[in-house]
C-alpha positions as CSV (number, residue, x, y, z in Angstrom):
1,X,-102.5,-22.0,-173.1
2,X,-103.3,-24.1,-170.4
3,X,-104.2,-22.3,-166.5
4,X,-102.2,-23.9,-163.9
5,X,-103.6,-24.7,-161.1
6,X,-103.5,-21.3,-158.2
7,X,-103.0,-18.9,-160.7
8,X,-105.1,-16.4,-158.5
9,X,-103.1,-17.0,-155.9
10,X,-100.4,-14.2,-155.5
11,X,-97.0,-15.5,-155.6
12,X,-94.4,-15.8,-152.3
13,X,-92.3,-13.1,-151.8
14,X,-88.8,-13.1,-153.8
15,X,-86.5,-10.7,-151.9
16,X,-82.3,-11.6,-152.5
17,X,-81.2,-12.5,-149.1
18,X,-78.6,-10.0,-149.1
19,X,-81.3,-7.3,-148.9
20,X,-83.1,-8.6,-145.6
21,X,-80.2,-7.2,-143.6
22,X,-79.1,-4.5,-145.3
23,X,-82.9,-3.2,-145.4
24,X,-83.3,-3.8,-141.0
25,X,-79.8,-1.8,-140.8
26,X,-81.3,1.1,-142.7
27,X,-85.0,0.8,-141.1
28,X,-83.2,1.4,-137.7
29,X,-80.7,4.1,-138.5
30,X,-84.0,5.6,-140.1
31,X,-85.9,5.2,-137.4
32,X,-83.2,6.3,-134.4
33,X,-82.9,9.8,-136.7
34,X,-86.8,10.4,-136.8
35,X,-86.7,9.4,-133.0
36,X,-83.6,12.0,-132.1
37,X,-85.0,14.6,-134.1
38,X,-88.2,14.4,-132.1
39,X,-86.4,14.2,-128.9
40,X,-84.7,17.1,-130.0
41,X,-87.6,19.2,-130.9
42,X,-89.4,18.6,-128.0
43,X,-86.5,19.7,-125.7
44,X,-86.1,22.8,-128.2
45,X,-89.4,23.6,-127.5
46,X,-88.9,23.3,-123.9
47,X,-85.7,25.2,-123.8
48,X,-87.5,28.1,-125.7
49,X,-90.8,27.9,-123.2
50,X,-88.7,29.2,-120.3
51,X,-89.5,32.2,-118.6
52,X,-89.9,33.8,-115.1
53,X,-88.0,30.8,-113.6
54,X,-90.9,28.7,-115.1
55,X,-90.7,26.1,-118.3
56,X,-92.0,23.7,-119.6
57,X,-92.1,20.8,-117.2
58,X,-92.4,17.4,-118.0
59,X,-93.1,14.5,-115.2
60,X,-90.7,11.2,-115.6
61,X,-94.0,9.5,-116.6
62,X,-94.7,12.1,-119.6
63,X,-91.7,12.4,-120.5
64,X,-91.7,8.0,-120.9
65,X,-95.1,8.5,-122.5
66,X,-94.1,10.4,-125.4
67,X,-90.8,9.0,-125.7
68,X,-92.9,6.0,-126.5
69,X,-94.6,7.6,-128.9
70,X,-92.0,8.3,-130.8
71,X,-90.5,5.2,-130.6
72,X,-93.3,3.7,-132.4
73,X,-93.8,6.7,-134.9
74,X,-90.0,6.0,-135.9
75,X,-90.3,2.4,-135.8
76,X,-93.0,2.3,-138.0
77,X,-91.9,4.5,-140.5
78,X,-88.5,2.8,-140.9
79,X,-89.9,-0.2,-141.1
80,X,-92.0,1.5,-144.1
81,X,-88.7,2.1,-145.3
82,X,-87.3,-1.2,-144.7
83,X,-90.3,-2.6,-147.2
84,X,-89.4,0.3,-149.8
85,X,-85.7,-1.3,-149.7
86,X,-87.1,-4.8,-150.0
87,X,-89.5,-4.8,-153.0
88,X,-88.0,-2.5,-155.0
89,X,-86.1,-3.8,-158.4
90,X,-86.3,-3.1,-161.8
91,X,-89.9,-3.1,-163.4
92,X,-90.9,-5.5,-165.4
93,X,-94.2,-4.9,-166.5
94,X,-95.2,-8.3,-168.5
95,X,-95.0,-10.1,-165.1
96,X,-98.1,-9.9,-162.7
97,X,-95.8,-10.5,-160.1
98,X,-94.2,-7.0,-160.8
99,X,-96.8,-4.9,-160.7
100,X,-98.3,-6.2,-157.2
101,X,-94.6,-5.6,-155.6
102,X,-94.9,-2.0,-157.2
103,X,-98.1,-1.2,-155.3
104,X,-96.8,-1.7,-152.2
105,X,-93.8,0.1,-153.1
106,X,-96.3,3.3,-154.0
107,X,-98.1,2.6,-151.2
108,X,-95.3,2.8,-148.7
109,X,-93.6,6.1,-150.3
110,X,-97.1,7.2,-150.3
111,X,-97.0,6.8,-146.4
112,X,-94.2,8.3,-145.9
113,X,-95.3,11.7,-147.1
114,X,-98.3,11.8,-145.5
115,X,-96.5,11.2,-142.3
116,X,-94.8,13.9,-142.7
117,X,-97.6,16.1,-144.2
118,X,-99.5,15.0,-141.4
119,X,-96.8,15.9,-139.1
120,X,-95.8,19.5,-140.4
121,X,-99.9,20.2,-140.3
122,X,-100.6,18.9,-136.9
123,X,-97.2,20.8,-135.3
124,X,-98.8,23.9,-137.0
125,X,-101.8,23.5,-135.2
126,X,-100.3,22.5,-132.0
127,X,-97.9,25.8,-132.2
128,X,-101.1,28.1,-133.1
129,X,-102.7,26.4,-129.7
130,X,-99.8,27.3,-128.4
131,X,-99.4,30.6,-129.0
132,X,-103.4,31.7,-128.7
133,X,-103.1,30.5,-125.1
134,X,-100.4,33.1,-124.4
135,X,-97.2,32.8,-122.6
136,X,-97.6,29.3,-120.8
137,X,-100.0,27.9,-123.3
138,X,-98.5,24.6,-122.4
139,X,-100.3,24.4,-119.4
140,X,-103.9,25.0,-121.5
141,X,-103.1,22.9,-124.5
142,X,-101.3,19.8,-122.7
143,X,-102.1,17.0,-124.1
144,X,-101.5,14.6,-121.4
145,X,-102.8,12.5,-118.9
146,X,-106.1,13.4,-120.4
147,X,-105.9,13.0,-124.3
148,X,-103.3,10.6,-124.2
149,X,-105.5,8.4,-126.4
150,X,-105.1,10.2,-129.0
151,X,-101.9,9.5,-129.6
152,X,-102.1,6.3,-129.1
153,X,-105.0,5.5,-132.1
154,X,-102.3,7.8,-134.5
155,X,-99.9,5.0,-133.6
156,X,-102.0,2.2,-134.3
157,X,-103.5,3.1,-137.4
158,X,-99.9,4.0,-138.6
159,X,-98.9,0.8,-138.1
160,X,-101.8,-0.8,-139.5
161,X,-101.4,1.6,-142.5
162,X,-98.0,0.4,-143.5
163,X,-99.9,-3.1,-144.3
164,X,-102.6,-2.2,-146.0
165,X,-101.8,-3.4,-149.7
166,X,-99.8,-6.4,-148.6
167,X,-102.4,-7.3,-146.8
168,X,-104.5,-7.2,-149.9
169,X,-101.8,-8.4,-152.3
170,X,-101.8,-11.5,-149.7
171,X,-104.2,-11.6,-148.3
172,X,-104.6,-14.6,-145.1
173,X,-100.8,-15.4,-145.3
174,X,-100.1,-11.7,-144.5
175,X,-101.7,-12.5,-141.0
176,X,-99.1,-14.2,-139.5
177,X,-96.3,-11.7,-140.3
178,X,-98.2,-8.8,-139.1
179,X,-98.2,-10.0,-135.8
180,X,-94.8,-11.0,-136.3
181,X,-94.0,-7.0,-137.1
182,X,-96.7,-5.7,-134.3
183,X,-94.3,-7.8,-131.8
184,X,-90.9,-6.7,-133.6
185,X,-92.4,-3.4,-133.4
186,X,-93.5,-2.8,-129.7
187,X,-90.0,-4.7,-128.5
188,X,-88.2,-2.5,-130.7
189,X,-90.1,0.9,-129.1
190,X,-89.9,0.1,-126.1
191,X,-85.9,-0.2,-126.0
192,X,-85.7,2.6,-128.1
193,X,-87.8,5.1,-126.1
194,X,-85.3,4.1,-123.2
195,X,-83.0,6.1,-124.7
196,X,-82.3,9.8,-123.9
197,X,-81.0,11.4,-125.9
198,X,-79.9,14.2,-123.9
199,X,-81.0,14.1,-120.1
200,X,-84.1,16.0,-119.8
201,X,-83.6,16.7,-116.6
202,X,-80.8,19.0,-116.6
203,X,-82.8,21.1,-117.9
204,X,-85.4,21.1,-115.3
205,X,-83.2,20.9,-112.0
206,X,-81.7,24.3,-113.7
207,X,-84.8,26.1,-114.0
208,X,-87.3,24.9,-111.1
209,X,-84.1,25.4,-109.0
210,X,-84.5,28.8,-109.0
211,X,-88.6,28.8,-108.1
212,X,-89.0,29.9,-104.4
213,X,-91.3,27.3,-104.3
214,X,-88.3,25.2,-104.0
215,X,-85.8,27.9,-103.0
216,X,-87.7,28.7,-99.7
217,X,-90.8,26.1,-99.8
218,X,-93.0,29.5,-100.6
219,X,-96.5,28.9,-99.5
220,X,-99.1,31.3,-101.1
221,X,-102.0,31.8,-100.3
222,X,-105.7,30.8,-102.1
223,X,-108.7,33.2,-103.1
224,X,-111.8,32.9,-104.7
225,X,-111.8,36.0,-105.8
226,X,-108.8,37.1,-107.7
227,X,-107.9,39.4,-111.0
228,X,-105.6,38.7,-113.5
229,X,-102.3,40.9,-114.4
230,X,-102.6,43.1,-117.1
231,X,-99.9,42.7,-119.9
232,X,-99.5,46.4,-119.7
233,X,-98.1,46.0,-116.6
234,X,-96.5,43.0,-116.9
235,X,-93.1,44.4,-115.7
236,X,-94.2,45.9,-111.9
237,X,-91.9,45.2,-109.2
238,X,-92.1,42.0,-107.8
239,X,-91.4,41.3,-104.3
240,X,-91.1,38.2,-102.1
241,X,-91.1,37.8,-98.8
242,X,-90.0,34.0,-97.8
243,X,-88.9,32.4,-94.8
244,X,-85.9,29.7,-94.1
245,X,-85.5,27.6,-91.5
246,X,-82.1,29.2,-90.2
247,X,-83.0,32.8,-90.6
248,X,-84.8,34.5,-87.9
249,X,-86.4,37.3,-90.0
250,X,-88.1,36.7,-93.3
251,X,-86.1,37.4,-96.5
252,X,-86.8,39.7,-98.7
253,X,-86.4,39.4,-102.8
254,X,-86.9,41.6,-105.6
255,X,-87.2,39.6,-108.7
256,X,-85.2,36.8,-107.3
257,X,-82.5,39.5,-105.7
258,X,-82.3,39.5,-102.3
259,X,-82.6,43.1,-100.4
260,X,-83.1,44.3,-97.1
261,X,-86.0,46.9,-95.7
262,X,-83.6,49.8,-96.0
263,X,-82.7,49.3,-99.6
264,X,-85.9,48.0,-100.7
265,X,-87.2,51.7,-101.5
266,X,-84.2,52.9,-103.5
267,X,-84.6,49.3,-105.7
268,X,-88.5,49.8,-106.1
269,X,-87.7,53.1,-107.3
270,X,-84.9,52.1,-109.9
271,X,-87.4,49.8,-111.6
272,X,-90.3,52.0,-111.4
273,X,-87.9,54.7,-113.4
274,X,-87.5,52.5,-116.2
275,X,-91.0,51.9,-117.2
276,X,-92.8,54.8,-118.9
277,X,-94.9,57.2,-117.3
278,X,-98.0,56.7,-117.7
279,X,-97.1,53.3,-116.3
280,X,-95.9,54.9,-113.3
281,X,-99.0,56.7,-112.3
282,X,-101.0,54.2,-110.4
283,X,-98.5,51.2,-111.0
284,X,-98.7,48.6,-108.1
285,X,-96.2,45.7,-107.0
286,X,-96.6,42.4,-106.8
287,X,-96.1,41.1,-103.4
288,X,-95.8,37.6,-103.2
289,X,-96.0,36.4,-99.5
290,X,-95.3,33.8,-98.0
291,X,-98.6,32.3,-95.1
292,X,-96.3,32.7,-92.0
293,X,-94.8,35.8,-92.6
294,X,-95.6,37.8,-89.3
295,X,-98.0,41.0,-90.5
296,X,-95.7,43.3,-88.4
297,X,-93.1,42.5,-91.0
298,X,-95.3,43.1,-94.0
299,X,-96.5,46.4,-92.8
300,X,-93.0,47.1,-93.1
301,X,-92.9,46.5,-96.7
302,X,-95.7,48.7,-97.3
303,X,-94.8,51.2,-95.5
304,X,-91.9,51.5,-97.9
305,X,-94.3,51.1,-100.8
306,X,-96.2,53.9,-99.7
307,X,-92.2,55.8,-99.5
308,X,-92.3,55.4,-103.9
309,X,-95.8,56.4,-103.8
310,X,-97.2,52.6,-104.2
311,X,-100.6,53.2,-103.8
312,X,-102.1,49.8,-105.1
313,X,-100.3,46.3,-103.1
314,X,-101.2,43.3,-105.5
315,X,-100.8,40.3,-103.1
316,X,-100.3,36.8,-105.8
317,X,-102.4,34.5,-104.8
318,X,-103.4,31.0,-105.8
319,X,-107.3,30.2,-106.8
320,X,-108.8,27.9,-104.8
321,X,-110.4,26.0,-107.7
322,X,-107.4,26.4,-110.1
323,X,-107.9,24.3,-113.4
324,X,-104.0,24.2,-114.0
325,X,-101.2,24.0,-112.6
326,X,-100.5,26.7,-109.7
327,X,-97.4,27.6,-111.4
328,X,-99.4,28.7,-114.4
329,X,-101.1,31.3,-112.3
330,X,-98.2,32.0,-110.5
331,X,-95.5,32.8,-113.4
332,X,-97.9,33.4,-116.3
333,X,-101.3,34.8,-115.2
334,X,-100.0,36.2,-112.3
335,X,-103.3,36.1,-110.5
336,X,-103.6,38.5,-107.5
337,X,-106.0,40.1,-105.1
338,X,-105.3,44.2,-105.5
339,X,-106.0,46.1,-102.4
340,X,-105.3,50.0,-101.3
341,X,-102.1,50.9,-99.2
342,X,-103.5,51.8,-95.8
343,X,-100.4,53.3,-94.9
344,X,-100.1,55.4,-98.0
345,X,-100.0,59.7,-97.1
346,X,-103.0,59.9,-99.5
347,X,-104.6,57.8,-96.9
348,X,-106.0,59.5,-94.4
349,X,-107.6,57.3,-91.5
350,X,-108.5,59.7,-88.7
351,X,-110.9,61.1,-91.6
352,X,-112.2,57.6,-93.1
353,X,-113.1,56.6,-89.1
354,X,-115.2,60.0,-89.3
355,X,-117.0,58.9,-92.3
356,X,-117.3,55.8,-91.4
357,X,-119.9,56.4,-88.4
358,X,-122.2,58.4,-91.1
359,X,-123.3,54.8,-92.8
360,X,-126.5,52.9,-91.2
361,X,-124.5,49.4,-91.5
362,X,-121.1,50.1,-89.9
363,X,-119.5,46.6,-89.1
364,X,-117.0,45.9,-86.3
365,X,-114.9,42.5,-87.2
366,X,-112.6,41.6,-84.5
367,X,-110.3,39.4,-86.5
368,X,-107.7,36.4,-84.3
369,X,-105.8,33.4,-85.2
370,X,-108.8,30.6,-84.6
371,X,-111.8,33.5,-86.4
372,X,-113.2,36.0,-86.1
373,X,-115.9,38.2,-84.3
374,X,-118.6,40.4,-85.6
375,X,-120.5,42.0,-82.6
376,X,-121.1,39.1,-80.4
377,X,-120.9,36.5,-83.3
378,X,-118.1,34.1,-83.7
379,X,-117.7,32.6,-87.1
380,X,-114.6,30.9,-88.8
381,X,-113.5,32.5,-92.0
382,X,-115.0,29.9,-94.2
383,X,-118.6,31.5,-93.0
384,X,-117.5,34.9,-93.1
385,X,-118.0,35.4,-96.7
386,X,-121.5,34.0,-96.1
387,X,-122.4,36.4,-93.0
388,X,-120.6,39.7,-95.0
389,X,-123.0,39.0,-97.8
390,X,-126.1,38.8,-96.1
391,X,-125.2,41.7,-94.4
392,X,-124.2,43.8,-96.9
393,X,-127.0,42.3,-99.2
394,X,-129.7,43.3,-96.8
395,X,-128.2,47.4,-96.3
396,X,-125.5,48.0,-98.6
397,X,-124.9,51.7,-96.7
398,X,-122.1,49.6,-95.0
399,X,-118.9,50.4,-93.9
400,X,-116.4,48.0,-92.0
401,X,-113.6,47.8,-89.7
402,X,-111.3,45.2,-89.4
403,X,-109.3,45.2,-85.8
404,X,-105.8,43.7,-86.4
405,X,-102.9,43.0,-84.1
406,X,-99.5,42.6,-85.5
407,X,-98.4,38.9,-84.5
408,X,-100.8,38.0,-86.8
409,X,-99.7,35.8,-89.4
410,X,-100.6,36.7,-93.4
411,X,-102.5,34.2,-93.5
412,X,-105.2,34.8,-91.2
413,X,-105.1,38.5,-92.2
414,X,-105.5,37.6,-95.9
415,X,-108.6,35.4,-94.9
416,X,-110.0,38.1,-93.5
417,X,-109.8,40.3,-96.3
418,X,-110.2,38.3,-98.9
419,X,-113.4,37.1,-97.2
420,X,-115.0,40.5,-97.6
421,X,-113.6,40.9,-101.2
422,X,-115.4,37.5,-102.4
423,X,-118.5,38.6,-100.6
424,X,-118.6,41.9,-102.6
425,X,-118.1,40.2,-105.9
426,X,-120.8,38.0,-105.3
427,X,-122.7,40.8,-104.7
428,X,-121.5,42.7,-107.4
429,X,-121.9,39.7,-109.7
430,X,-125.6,38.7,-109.1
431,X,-126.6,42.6,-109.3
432,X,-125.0,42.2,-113.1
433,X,-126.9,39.5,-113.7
434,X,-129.8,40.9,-112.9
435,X,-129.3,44.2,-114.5
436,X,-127.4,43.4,-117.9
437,X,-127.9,39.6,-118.1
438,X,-123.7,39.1,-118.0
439,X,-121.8,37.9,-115.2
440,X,-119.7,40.7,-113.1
441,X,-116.3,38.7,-114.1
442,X,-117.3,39.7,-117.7
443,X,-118.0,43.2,-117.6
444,X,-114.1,43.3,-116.4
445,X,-112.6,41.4,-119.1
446,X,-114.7,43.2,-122.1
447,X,-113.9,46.5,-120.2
448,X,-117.8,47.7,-120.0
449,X,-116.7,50.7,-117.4
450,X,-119.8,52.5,-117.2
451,X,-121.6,49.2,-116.3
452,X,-118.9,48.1,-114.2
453,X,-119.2,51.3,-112.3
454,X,-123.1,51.7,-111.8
455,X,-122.2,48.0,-110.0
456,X,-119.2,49.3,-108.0
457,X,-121.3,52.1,-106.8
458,X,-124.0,49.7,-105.3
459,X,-121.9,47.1,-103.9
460,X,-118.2,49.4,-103.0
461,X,-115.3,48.1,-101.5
462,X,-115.2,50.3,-98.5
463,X,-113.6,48.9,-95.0
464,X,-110.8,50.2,-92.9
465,X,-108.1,48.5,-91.1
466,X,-107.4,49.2,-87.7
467,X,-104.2,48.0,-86.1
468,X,-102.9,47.5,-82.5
469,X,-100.2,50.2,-81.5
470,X,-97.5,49.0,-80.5
């Protein structure tokens, strides 16, 4: 038998007409299916995230960004599909020809379930992510702006994937058609990731409507030094006070309800009924304050803390160095500077004053709008941590007294004290250093109390605050 000449050569591609159309139809009504059931899971996911007025959020450029991604994921596979459709006839094993077209038939089913095993694995991994981070994980384990690569290389080497035997079964010839595809491709993603499938941002007028962030432009304040809320006590009161532009006196909300001063003890108390009691005993509130609240009116709130025997006043707080997003801190870690209730019964101040005149480092801080004083020292409150730690560093026998007027704003109060409480820790933290080799911040989280407390006993917490009568 004689060899013709380009008998190597692998033969052109013999598809009936009728299937080039009727395999793009199903490609596409593949390929819109994977992309709704995407959409869909993602919003699912969203719609299950929310929480505390909180979900989920996802900007317009995300939410284009992985839309995209879908797109292509979809595209790609139904074009996968569309090859499946094309090359597959009845086998006819004496012909070369045959078993070529069946290799790229096994090689696109092949494809197809490792995208989905690929899939079903790397949503596993995403969810266990998801959940080790806690409530609001999404905020830890976001994947965009800053890995956004990554999806992008899972795109390209799907795509590149879905050629790889034709490619070798035709090697230069197959060249030309997948460029042809890569620009069939991206057109075809790009119009399909313009759909929505359903608006996306129902969803997140509903929810971030109710934030007082956007309710009553709430402005918290910012700490360095700040704790995190315990789980146990997840469920405290939490209170807001927030200001509007036609109201002359703040408003006042508990857990989004709004109350006045005289009902606020009777609604504290209905809530701290419900939890059990060993919860009770020592439970604080969170107190969520807005910077311009006058103090005169937050004295009022604590005053009726101390009424349900609030001893501890958790004030929410925003760190100045935060790493997420400050509603992950807000709604989720609830972070918080915890101070005592001066105006608590257990409290008694003509006693403290007493005590305080028997330490060798007693401290006078005069505290105003524009700083503050200490003796005849003016400093702004970004050096006052500075100055309180040198103090207290060089004679820790200290005791201070903050002098307070009541038209003072929360925010300059709050710098005040929060000034001496990131003094202390730094205190407190290079003393555990030094002794045990761990950081103070760790001794907290691994609950070492005996260590924790032969620290708190060098460096205490101990200043008084001293307001204006009226």
């Amino acid at each position: 038998m004689t060899l013709k000449k380009g008998f190597l050569q692998p033969d052109s591609l013999s598809v009936p007409k009728y299937k080039y159309p009727i395999g793009i139809i199903l490609g596409l009504v593949l390929a819109f299916y994977l992309y709704s059931l995407q959409y869909m899971t993602r919003e699912a996911i969203r719609w299950f995230s929310i929480s505390d007025n909180d979900l989920w959020l996802l900007s317009d450029s995300e939410v284009s960004f992985y839309n995209l991604i879908f797109a292509f994921i979809s595209i790609i596979v139904g074009q996968s599909f569309c090859f499946i459709y094309w090359f597959h006839r009845p086998l006819k094993a004496h012909k070369l020809k045959a078993g070529r077209l069946q290799s790229i038939i096994h090689e696109q089913r092949f494809f197809n379930w490792y995208v989905l095993a690929w899939f079903s694995k790397t949503a596993t991994m995403y969810g266990i992510l998801f959940a080790m981070a806690g409530t609001g994980g999404y905020y830890v384990v976001s994947m965009y702006p800053y890995n956004n690569y990554v999806f992008i290389l899972i795109v390209i080497v799907m795509f590149f994937q879905v050629w790889n035997s034709i490619l070798l079964t035709f090697k230069r010839r197959a060249y030309k058609w997948i460029m042809l595809s890569f620009t069939v491709v991206s057109l075809l993603s790009f119009g399909l990731s313009k759909i929505n499938i359903v608006d996306y941002k129902i969803l997140n007028k509903k929810v971030v409507s109710k934030q007082l962030e956007k309710r009553y432009q709430l402005r918290l304040p910012t700490s360095n030094v700040y704790q995190t809320q315990s789980r146990r006590l997840y469920y405290v009161p939490n209170i807001s006070l927030v200001k509007t532009k036609n109201e002359n006196k703040p408003i006042i909300l508990v857990d989004d309800n709004e109350n006045t001063i005289a009902s606020l003890t009777n609604e504290v108390l209905k809530i701290k009924n419900k939890l059990p009691l060993e919860l009770q005993l020592g439970m604080p509130v969170n107190l969520k304050v807005d910077r311009e609240i006058p103090m005169s009116f937050v004295r009022q709130i604590n005053k009726s803390m101390a009424l349900n025997d609030i001893e501890m006043i958790s004030y929410i707080v925003i760190p100045k160095e935060a790493e997420y997003d400050h509603r992950y801190y807000v709604y989720r870690e609830k972070t918080h500077l915890i101070t005592f209730n001066q105006l608590h019964e257990d409290f008694k101040l003509e006693l403290y004053l007493e005590q305080i005149k028997e330490y060798s480092n007693e401290i006078n801080i005069i505290v105003t709008k524009n700083g503050c004083q200490i003796d005849d020292l003016h400093i702004s409150y970004e050096e006052l941590s500075n100055v309180l730690e040198k103090r207290i560093g060089a004679n820790n026998d200290y005791g201070i007294k903050f002098m307070l007027k009541n038209e003072l704003n929360f925010e300059t109060y709050f710098k005040a004290i929060s000034g001496l409480h990131e003094a202390v820790f730094i205190l407190r933290n290079e003393e555990s250093l030094k002794k045990f080799a761990i950081d103070y911040k760790t001794l907290e989280t691994n609950y070492m109390r005996d260590e924790q407390r032969l620290i708190d006993r060098k460096y205490p917490l101990r200043y008084l605050e001293i307001w204006e009568e009226k």
